[in-house]
C-alpha positions as CSV (number, residue, x, y, z in Angstrom):
1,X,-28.8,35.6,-201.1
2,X,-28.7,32.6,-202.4
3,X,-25.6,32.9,-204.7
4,X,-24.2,33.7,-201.7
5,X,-25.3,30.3,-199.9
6,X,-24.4,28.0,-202.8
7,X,-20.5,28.5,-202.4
8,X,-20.1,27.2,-198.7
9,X,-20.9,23.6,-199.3
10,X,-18.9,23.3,-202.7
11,X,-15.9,24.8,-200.4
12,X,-16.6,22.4,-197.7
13,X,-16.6,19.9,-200.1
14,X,-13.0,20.5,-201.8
15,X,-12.0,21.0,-198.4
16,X,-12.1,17.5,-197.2
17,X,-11.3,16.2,-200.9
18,X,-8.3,18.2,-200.2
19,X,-7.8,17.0,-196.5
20,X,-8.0,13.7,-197.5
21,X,-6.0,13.6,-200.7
22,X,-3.3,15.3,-198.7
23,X,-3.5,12.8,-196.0
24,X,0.1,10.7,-195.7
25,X,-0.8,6.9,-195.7
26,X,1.7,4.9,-193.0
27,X,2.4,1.1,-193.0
28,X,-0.4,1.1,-190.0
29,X,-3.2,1.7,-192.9
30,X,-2.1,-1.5,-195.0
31,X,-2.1,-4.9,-193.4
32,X,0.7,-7.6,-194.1
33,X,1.4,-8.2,-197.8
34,X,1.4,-11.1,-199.0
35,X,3.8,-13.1,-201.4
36,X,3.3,-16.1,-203.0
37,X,4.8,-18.5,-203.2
38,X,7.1,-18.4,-201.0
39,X,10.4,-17.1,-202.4
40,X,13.8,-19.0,-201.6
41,X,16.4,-17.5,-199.7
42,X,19.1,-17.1,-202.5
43,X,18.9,-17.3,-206.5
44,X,21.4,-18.0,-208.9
45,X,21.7,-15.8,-212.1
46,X,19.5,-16.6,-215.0
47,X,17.0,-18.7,-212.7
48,X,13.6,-18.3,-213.4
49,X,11.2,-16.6,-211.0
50,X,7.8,-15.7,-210.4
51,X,5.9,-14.6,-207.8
52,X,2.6,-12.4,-206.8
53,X,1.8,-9.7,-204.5
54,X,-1.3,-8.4,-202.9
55,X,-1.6,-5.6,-201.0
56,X,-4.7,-4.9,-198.8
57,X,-6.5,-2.1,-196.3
58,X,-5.8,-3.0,-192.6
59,X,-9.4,-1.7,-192.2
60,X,-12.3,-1.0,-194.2
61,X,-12.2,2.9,-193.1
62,X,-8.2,2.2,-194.4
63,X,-9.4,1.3,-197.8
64,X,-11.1,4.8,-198.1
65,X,-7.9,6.3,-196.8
66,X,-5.3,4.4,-199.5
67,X,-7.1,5.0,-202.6
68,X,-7.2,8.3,-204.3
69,X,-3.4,8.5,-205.3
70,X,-1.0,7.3,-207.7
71,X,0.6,3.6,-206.9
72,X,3.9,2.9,-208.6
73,X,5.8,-0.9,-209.3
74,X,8.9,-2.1,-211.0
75,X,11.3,-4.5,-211.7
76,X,15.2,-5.1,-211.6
77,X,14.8,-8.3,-212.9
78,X,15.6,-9.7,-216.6
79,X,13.1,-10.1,-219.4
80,X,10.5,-8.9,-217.0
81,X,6.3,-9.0,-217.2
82,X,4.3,-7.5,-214.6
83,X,0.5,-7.0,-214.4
84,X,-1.4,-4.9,-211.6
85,X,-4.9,-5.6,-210.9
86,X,-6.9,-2.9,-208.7
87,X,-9.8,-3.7,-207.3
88,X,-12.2,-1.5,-205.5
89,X,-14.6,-2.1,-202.2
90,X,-18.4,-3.0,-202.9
91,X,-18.9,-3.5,-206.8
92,X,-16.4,-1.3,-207.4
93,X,-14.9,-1.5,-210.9
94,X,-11.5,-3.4,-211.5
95,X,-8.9,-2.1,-213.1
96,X,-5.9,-3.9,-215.0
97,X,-2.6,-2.3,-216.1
98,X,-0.1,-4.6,-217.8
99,X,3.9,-3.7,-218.9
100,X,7.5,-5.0,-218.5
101,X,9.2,-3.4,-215.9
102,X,7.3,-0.6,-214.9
103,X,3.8,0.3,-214.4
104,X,1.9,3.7,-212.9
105,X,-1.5,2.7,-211.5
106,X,-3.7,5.9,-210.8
107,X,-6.1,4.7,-208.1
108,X,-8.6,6.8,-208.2
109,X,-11.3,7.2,-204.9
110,X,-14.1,5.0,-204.5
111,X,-16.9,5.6,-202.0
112,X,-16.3,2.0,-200.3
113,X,-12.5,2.8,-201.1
114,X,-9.9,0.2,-202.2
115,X,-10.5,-3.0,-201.8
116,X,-7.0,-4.9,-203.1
117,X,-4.0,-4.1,-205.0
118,X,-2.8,-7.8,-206.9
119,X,0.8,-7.8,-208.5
120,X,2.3,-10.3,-211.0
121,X,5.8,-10.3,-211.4
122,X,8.3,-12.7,-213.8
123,X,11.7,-12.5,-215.1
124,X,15.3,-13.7,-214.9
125,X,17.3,-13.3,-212.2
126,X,20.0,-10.8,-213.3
127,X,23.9,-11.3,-212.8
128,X,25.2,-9.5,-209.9
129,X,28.9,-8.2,-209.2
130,X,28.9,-9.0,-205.4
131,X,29.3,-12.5,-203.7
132,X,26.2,-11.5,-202.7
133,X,23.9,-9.1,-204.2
134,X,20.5,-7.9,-203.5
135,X,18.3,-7.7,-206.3
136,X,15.3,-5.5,-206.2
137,X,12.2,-8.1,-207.5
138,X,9.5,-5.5,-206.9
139,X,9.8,-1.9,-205.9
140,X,6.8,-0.3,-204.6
141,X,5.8,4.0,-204.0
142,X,3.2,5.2,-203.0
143,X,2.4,8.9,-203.0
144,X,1.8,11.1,-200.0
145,X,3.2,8.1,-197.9
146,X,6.2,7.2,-195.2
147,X,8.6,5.6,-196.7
148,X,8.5,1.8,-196.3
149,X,4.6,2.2,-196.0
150,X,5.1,-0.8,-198.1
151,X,7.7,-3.4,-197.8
152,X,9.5,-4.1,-201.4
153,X,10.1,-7.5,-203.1
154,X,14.2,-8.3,-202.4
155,X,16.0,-11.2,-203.4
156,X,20.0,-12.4,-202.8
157,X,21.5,-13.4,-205.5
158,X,24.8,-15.5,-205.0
159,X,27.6,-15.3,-207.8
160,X,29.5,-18.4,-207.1
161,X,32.4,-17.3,-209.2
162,X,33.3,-14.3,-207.3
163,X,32.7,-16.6,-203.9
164,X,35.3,-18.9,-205.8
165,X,37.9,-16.3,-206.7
166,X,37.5,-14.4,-202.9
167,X,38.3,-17.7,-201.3
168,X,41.1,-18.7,-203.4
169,X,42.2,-15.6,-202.7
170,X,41.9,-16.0,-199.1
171,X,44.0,-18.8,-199.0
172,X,46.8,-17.5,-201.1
173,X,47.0,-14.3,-198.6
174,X,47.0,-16.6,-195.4
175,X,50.0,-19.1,-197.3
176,X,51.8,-15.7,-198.1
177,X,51.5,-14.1,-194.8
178,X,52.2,-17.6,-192.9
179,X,55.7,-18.0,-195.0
180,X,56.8,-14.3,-194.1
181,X,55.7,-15.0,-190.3
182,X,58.1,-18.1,-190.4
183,X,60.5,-16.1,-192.7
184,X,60.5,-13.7,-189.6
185,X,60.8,-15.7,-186.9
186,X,63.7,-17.7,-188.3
187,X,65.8,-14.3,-188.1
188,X,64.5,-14.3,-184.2
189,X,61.7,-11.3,-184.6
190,X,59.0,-11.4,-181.8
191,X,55.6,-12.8,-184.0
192,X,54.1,-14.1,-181.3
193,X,50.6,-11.6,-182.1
194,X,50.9,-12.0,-185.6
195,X,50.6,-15.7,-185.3
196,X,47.6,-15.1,-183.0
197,X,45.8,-13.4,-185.6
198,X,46.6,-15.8,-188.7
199,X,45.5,-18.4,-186.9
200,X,42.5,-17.6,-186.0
201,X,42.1,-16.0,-190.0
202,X,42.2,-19.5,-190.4
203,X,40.0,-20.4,-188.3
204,X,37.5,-18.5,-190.1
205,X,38.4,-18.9,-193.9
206,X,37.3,-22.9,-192.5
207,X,34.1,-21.7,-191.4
208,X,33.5,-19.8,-194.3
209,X,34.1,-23.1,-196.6
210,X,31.3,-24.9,-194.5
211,X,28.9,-22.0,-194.9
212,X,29.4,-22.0,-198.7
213,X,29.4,-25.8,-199.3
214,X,26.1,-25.6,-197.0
215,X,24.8,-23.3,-199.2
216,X,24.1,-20.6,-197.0
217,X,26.3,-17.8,-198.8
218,X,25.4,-14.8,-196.0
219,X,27.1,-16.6,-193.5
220,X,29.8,-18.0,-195.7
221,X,30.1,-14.3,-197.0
222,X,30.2,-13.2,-192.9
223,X,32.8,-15.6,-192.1
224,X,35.2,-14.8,-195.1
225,X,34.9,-10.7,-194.5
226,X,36.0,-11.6,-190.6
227,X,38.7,-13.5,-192.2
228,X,39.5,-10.9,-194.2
229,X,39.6,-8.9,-191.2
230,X,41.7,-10.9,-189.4
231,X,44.3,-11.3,-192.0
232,X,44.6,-7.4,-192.9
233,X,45.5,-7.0,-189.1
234,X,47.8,-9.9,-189.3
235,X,49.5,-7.8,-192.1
236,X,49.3,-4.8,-190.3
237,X,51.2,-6.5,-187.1
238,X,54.0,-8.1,-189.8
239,X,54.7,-4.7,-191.2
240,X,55.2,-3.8,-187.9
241,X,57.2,-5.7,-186.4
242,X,59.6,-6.4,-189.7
243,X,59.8,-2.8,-190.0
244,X,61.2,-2.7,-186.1
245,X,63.3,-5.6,-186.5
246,X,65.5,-3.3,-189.8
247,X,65.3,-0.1,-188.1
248,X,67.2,-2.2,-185.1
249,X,69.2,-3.7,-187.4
250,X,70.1,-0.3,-189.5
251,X,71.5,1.3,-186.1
252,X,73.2,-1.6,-185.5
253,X,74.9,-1.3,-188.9
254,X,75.9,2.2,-187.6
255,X,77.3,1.4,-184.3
256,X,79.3,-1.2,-186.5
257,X,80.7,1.6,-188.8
258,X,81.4,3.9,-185.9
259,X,83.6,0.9,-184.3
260,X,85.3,0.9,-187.4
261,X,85.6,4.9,-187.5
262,X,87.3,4.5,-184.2
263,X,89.6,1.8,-185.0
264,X,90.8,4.1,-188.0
265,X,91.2,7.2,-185.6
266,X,93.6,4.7,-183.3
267,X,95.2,3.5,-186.2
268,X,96.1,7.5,-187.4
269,X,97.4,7.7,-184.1
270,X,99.8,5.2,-184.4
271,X,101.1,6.1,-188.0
272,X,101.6,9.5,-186.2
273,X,103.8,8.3,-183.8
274,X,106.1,6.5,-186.3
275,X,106.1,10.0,-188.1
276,X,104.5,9.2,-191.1
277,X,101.8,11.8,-192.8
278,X,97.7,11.3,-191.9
279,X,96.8,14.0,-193.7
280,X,94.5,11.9,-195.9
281,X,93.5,9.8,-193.9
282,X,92.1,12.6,-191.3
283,X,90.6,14.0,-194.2
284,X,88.7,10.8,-195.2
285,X,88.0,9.9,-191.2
286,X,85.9,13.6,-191.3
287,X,84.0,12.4,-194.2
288,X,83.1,9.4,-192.5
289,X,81.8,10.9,-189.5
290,X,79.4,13.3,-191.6
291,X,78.0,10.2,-193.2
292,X,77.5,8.8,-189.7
293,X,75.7,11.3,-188.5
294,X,73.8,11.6,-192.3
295,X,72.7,7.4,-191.1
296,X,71.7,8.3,-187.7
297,X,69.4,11.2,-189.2
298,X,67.9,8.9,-191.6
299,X,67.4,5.9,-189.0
300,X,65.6,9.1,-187.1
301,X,63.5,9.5,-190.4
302,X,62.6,5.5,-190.4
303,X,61.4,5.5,-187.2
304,X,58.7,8.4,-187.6
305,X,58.0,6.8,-191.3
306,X,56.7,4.1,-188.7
307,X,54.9,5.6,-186.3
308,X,52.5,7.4,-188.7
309,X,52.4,3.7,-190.0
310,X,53.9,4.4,-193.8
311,X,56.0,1.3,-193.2
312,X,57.2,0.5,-196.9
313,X,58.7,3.9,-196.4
314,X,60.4,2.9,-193.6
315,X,61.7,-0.3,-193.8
316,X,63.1,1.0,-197.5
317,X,64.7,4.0,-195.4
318,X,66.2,1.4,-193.2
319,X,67.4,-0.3,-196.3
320,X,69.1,1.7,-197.5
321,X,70.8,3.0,-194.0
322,X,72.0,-0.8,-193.9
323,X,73.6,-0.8,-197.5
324,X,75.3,2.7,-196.9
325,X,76.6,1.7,-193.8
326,X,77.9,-1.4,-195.1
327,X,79.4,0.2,-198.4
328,X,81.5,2.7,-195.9
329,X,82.2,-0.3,-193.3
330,X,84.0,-1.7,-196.4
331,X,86.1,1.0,-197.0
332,X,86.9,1.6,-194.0
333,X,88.3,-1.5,-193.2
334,X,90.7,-1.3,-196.6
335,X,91.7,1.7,-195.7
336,X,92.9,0.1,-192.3
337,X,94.6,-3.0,-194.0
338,X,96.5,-0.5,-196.4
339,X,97.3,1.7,-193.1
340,X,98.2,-1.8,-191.3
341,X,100.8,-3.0,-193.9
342,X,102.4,0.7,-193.8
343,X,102.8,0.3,-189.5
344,X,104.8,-3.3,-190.4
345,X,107.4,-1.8,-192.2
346,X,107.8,1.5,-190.9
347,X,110.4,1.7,-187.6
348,X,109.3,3.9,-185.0
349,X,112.5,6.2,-184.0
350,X,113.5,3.9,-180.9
351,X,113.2,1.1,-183.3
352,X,115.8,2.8,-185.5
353,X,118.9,2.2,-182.8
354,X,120.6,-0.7,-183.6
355,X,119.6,-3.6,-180.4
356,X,122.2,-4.7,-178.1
357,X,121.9,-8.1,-177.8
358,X,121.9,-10.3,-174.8
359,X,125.3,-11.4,-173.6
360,X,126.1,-14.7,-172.0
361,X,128.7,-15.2,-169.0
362,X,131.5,-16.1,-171.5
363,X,130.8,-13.2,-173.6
364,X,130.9,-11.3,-170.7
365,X,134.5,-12.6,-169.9
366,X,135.7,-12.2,-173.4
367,X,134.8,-8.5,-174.0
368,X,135.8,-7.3,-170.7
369,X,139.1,-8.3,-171.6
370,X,138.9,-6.9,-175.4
371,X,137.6,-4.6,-173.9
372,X,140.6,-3.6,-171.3
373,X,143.2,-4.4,-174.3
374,X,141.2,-2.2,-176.3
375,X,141.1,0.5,-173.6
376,X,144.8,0.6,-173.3
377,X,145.6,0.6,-177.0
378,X,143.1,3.3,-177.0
379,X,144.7,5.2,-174.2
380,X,148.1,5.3,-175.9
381,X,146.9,6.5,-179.3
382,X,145.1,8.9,-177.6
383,X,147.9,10.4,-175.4
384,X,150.9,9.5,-177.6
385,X,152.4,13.1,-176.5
386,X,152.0,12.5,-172.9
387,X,154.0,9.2,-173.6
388,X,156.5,10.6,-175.4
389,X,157.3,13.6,-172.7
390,X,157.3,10.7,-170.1
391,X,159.6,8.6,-171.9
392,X,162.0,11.1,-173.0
393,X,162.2,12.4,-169.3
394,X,162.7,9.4,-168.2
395,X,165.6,8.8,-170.9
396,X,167.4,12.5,-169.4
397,X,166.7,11.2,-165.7
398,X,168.2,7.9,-166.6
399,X,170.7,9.5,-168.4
400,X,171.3,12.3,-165.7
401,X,171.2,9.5,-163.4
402,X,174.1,7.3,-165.1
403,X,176.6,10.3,-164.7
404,X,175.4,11.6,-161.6
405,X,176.3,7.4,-160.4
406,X,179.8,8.0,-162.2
407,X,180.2,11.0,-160.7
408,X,179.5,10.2,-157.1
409,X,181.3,6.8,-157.5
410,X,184.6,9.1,-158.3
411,X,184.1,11.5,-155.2
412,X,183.9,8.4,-153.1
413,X,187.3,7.2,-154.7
414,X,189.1,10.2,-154.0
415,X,187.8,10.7,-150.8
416,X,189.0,7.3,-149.7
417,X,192.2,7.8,-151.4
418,X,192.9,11.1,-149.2
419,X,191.9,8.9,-146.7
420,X,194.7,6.7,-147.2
421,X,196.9,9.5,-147.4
């Protein structure tokens, strides 16, 4: 019976050991930690720093609810020391553990629980690779616990070097960025928005340099990221409306070449009419329409290069649309100076008839009368036969005409003779 008894208090017992072992300590169990002295709010690398920590129960029933679990510290700083002291409630023992840079403390349970947990920390500050870094003095776990039960040690440490470089660089992006906007608006592109934003970039890099020389490097830090800001959308805006301003002019550049496309066509006309060949030249006008429509394709490409915002790609597209364009424009207009030289000296077939030129009164006078002496010497050589028939009939009628005279003449002698008789 009564190995039967025995067991049930030594269960209760492990019971609530267990209970309360297992028991996850919150930040509501500690009170405020303390740490002294007072740390600055930024460090330089390779200052020297020390400080201490003490962390309490919030209550005495508390004190009985932290202890009884493991208690872990270290240190991100250089050439560090650190030294825990735990001290228990009522005359508790006191326990000291001692190492560099990180130190286990197994806090065991104590009827009147923990009393106080005292940290020493020294070291270095260590060099950072941030404007500004934070630098982890005193880390702090505690087991079966929410995080941030308790608050860890964290420092800003300020690398004055990178500040330098970042706001040097700063200013060389704003002067870059403020020569292209006036690079821009010299060749008449709307910046108007761009300007906006540099300027108030500028505004801020300012701010940022009073911060710094203040020495209060989060705000300086603040300041210079929003300037940052500010100037990447100032880029942003640049690209975009340089990129606009050669897509517009690359179809301009196009529209130019198909002027000159339809100047050649007119001019294959007229070498047409004076019936010279065009064969080449229609063969070389074809070509030059593919390429126009190859340019308009490729402007097409530009523009959707930037509105998915890949404008490098586009305004090299664009580019090269313009040199293409202007390469062809070129030869297109030697090939019209070489078809222009070949219309001057070729006649059309109208101009081949020899001119008639303008007469004045007195030339009109002149020919008509060369002209009637020239139309009756024409008139005889031309009917010479005719002229010769007439003439000789009028020799036999002339002839016939003399005797018929003599003959009539001697009738009317006789007649008056037998008159007489």
């Amino acid at each position: 019976m009564f190995r039967k008894i025995i067991p049930i208090p030594l269960m209760l017992i492990t019971l609530i050991w267990v209970v309360n072992a297992a028991q996850t300590v919150t930040e509501d169990n500690f009170a405020e930690p303390v740490v002294e002295p007072r740390l600055v709010k930024y460090f330089l690398p390779g200052t020297e720093i020390s400080f201490n920590y003490t962390i309490q129960p919030k209550t005495a029933d508390d004190g009985k609810i932290i202890d009884g679990r493991i208690y872990e510290f270290n240190t991100t700083l250089d050439n560090p020391w650190m030294r825990v002291t735990v001290e228990y409630g009522g005359s508790g023992p006191i326990r000291i553990y001692e190492t560099r840079d990180y130190i286990k403390a197994d806090v065991k349970d104590w009827d009147d629980g923990l009393a106080r947990i005292f940290i020493e920390v020294k070291g270095k500050v260590p060099a950072v690779n941030e404007r500004v870094a934070e630098v982890t003095a005193l880390g702090i776990h505690v087991q079966d616990s929410e995080d941030g039960a308790l608050s860890n040690v964290i420092i800003r440490v300020v690398n004055k070097e990178l500040f330098s470089a970042y706001i040097t660089e700063l200013d060389e992006k704003y002067s870059t960025l403020e020569n292209k906007v006036m690079e821009l608006e010299k060749k008449g592109v709307s910046i108007a928005p761009v300007k906006v934003k540099l300027n108030s970039a500028r505004v801020k890099i300012d701010e940022g340099k009073r911060y710094f020389d203040q020495e209060d490097y989060s705000k300086a830090d603040s300041s210079f990221l929003e300037a940052e800001a500010l100037l990447q959308e100032a880029t942003n805006l640049s690209q975009e409306v340089e990129t606009d301003y050669k897509i517009n002019a690359a179809y301009k550049k196009v529209e130019e070449m198909f002027a000159k496309m339809t100047e050649l066509e007119i001019m294959i006309q007229n070498l047409k009419k004076k019936g010279e060949s065009t064969i080449s030249y229609e063969i070389k006008l074809e070509n030059y329409k593919r390429d126009y429509s190859d340019l308009k394709s490729r402007i097409s490409q530009a523009e959707d290069f930037r509105r998915n915002s890949l404008y490098d790609d586009a305004r090299k597209l664009a580019d090269e649309v313009v040199s293409t364009a202007t390469a062809k424009i070129s030869e297109i207009n030697s090939i019209i100076g070489e078809m222009s030289a070949t219309l001057e000296t070729t006649p059309t077939p109208e101009e081949n008839e020899t001119p008639v030129p303008e007469k004045t009164p007195e030339d009109s006078a002149g020919e008509n009368s060369q002209d009637l002496i020239s139309g009756i010497t024409s008139w005889f050589v031309n009917n010479t036969r005719l002229i010769g028939m007439l003439l000789g009939g009028l020799v036999v009628l002339g002839i016939g005409g003399y005797f018929g005279y003599r003959g009539l003449r001697g009738y009317m002698k006789r007649r008056k003779w037998d008159e007489l008789k």
